[in-house]
C-alpha positions in Angstrom: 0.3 1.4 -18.4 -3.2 0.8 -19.3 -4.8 -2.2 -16.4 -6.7 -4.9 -18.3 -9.8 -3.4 -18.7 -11.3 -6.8 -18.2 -9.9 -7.1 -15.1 -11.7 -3.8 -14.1 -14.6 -4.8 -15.1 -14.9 -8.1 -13.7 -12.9 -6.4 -10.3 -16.6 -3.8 -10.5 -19.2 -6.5 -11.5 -17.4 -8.1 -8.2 -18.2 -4.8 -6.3 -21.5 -4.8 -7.4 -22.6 -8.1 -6.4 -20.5 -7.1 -2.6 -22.7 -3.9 -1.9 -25.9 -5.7 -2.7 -29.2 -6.1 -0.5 -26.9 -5.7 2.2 -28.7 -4.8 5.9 -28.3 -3.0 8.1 -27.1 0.3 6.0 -25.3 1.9 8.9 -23.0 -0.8 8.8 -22.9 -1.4 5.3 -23.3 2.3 3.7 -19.9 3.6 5.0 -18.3 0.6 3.8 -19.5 1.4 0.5 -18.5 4.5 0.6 -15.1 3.8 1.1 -14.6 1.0 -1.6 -16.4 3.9 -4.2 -13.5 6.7 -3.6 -11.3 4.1 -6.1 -7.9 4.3 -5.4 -5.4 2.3 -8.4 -6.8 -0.8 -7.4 -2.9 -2.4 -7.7 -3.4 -5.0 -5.4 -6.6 -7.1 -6.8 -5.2 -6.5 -10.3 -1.6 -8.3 -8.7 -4.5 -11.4 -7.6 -6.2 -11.4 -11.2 -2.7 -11.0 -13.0 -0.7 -13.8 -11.3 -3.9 -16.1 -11.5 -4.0 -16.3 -14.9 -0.4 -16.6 -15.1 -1.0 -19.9 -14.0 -4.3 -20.5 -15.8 -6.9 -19.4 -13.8 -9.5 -17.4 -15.0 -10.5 -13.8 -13.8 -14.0 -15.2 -12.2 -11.9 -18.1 -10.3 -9.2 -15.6 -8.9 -11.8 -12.9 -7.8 -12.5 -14.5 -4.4 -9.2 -13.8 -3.4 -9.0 -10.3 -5.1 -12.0 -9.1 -3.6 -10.5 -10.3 -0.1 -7.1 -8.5 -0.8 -9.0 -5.3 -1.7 -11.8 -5.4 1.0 -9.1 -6.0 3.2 -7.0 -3.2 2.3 -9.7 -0.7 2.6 -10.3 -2.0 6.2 -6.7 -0.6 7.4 -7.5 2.5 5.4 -10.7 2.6 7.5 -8.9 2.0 10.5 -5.8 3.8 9.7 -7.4 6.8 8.9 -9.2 6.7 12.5 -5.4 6.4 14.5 -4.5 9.6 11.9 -7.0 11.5 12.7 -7.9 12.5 9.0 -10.1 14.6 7.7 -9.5 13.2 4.1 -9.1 10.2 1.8 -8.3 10.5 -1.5 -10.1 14.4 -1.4 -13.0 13.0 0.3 -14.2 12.8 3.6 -13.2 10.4 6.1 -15.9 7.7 7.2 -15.7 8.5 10.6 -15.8 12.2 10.2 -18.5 11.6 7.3 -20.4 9.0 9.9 -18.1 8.7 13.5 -15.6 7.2 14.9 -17.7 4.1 16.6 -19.2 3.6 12.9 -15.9 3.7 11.2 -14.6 0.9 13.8 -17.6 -2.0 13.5 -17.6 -1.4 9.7 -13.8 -1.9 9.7 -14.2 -4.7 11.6 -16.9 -6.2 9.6 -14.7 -5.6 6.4 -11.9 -7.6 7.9 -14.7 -10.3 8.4 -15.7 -10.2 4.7 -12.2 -10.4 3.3 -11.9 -14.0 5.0 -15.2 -15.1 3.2 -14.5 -14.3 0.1 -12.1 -17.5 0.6 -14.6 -19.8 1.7 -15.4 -20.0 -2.2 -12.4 -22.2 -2.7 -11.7 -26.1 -2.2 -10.4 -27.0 1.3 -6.8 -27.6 0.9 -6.5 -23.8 -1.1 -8.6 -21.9 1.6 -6.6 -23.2 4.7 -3.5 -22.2 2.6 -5.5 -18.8 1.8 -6.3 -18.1 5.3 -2.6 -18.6 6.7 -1.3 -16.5 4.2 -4.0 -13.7 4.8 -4.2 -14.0 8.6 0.2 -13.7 8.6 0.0 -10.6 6.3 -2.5 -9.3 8.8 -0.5 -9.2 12.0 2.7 -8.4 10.0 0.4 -5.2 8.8 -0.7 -4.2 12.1 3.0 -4.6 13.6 4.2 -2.3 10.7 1.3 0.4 11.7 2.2 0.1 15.5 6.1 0.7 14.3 4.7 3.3 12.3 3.0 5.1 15.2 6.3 4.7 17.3 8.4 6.3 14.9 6.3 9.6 15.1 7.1 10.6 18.8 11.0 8.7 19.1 13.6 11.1 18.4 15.8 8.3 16.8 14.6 5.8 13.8 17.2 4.3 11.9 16.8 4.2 8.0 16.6 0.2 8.1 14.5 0.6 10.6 12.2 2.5 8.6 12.6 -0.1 5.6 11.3 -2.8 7.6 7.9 -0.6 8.9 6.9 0.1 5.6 8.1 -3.8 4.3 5.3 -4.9 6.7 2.7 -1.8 6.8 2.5 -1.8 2.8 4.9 -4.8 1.3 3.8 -7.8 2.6 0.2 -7.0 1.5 1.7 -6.4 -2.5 3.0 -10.2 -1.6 -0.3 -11.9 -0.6 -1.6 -10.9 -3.6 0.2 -11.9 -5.8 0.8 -15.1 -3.5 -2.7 -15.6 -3.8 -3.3 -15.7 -7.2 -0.2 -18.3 -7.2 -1.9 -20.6 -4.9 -5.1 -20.2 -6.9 -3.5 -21.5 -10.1 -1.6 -24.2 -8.3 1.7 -23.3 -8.7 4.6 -24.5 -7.0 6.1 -23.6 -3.3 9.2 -22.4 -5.3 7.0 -20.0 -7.5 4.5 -19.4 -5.1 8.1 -17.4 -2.9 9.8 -15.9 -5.8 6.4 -14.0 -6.6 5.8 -13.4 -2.9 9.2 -12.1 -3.0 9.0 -10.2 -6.3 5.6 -8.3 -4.6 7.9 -7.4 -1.5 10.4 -5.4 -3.7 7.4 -4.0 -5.8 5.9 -2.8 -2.4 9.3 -1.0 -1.2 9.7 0.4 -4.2 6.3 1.4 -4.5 5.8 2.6 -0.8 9.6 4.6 -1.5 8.0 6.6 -4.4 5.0 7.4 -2.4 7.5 9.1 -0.2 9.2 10.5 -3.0 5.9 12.1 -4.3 4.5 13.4 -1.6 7.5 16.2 -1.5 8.4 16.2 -5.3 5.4 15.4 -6.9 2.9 17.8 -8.7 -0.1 18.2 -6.4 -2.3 18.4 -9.7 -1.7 14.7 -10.3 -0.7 13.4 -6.8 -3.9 13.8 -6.2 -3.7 14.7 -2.2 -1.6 17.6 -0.7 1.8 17.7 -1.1 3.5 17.7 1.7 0.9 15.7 4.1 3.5 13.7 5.7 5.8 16.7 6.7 2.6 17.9 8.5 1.8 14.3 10.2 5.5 14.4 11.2 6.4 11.3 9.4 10.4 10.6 9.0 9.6 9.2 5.4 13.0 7.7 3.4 13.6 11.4 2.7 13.9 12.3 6.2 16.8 9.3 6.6 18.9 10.1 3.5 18.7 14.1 4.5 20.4 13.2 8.3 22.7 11.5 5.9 24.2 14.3 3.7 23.2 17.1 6.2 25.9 19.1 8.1 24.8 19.6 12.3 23.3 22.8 11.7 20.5 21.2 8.6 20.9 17.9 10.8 19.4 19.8 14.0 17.2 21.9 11.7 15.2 18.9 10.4 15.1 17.2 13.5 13.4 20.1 15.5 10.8 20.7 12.3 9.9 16.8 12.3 8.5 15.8 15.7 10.3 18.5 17.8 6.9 20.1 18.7 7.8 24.1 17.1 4.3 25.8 16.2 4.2 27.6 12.8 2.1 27.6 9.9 1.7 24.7 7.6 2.7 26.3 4.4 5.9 27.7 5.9 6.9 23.8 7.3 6.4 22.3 4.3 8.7 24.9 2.9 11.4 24.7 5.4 11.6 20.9 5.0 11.2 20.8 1.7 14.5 23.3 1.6 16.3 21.4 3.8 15.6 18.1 1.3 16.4 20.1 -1.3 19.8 21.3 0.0 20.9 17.8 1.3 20.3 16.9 -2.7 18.7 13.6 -1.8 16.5 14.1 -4.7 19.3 11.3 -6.9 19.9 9.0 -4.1 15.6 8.5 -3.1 15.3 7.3 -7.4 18.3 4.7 -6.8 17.0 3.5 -3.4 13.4 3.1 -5.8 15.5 1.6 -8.4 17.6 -0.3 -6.4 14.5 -2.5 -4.9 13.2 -2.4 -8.7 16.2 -4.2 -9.7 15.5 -6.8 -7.0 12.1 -6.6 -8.3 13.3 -8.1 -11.5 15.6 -10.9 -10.0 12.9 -12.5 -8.4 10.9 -12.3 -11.5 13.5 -14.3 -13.3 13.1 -17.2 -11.2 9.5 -17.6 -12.1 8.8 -20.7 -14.5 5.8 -19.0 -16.7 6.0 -17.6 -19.8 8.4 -14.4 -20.8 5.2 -13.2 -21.9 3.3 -13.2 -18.7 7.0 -11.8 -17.2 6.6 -9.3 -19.4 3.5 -8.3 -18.0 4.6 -8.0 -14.5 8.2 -5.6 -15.3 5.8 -3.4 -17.3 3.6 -3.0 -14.6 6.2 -2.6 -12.0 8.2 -0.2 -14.4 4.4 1.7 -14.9 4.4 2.1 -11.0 8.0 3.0 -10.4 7.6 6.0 -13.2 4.0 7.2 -12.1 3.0 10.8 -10.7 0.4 9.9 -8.6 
């Protein structure tokens, strides 16, 4: 699918005007830096899309896009500090690029910025702007702190593993499109069926991440395949392979993911990616994704704008569910 390219245009012009005249450049510089390496820019098109779904225009919807996106990057920022990583998105971290004290204030001054680029709106919509932003935030961090946790425990159940990335990566899909709703007035029953229609998208979204990062083609993933066997990480694939696996594949996988054996990185990815292979969880991981794009589509139903604006939001969910990178 082909993002309005008006909406990535105005989203840039919005950019432009962020990174301006902006003192002192230690502070501002690696922030830039960050917000330049791209990514798909989902979330600020989720803003622009649902506000004009209700009739608002791009240029009134961009404050809260440009918070949604500025804040995003700041847990990238900070994430990729608690990771220790080297990379993002083939380039250098900020606080290897910089260091780690740099990465922190300009994190924290990110997460500053994302709450006034909601002082733009009238007083009733930014209080409702703010609680929705400042809930997403803490439900964020408790989903990274889960996410730590689950590295070093030797038993995460699969639901528990729903709800971590439901709250690291869904609820943020949510406020976006939440956002845009409560930019273009619409009602408290619209404003939760598209909340809850960007939950779904998230899981779903967040699921073929996972999915990728084993099975996809490294050409167009566009980072290394197999990163989160290396970090450890018991993704969805790690949970449906315990499934299906007999005790000796069960204990195999356990002892590769978190169970501390030394060995070279190739040859880890390898084994794992066997042992996925063998459990044949490749079918049940695409009806898990499909499964929350089904729910997806319920919640979209219950929305009262036009089949052509609903049409919009299942292509662009169907775009996401079916992409390689």
């Amino acid at each position: 699918m082909n993002l309005s390219k008006a909406y990535q245009e105005a989203l840039e012009s919005a950019l432009e005007d962020f990174y301006q005249d902006k003192s002192p450049q230690n502070l501002y510089k690696p922030i830039q830096y960050l917000m330049d390496l791209g990514g798909k820019r989902i979330r600020p098109f989720l803003t622009l899309m649902t506000g004009e779904a209700y009739g608002v225009s791009a240029k009134d919807a961009m404050g809260g896009a440009m918070a949604v996106e500025v804040f995003h990057n700041f847990t990238l920022m900070h994430d990729d500090i608690m990771d220790k990583a080297r990379l993002r998105r083939g380039r250098t971290t900020v606080h290897e690029k910089w260091d780690v004290n740099t990465a922190i204030l300009s994190g924290d001054a990110m997460l500053i910025k994302a709450y006034q680029f909601l002082e733009t709106y009238p007083n009733d919509i930014f209080k409702q702007l703010t609680s929705l932003l400042s809930k997403t935030a803490i439900e964020v961090c408790e989903g990274q702190q889960y996410d730590m946790d689950f590295e070093t425990r030797p038993n995460t159940s699969k639901e528990e593993y729903i709800e971590m990335i439901r709250l690291k990566t869904a609820v943020l899909v949510g406020c976006a499109l939440q956002i845009g709703a409560i930019i273009g007035g619409a009602s408290e029953e619209d404003q939760q069926a598209i909340y809850d229609f960007g939950i779904q998208l998230g899981l779903a979204f967040q699921l073929q991440d996972d999915y990728l990062d084993t099975f996809g083609d490294q050409d167009t993933f566009g980072k290394k395949i197999g990163g989160d066997i290396l970090e450890d990480k018991k993704t969805i694939l790690y949970h449906l392979a315990l499934k299906t696996a007999n005790e000796s594949q069960r204990e195999t996988l356990q002892s590769l993911l978190g169970g501390n054996i030394q060995m070279d990185e190739e040859e880890k990815i390898r084994k794992v990616k066997d042992l996925f292979e063998a459990t044949e969880i490749d079918s049940d991981c695409r009806d898990l994704i499909q499964h929350h794009s089904h729910l997806a589509d319920i919640e979209l139903e219950k929305l009262t704008i036009s089949e052509y604006q609903k049409s919009r939001f299942k292509d662009l969910k169907d775009w996401l569910m079916h992409r390689t990178f």
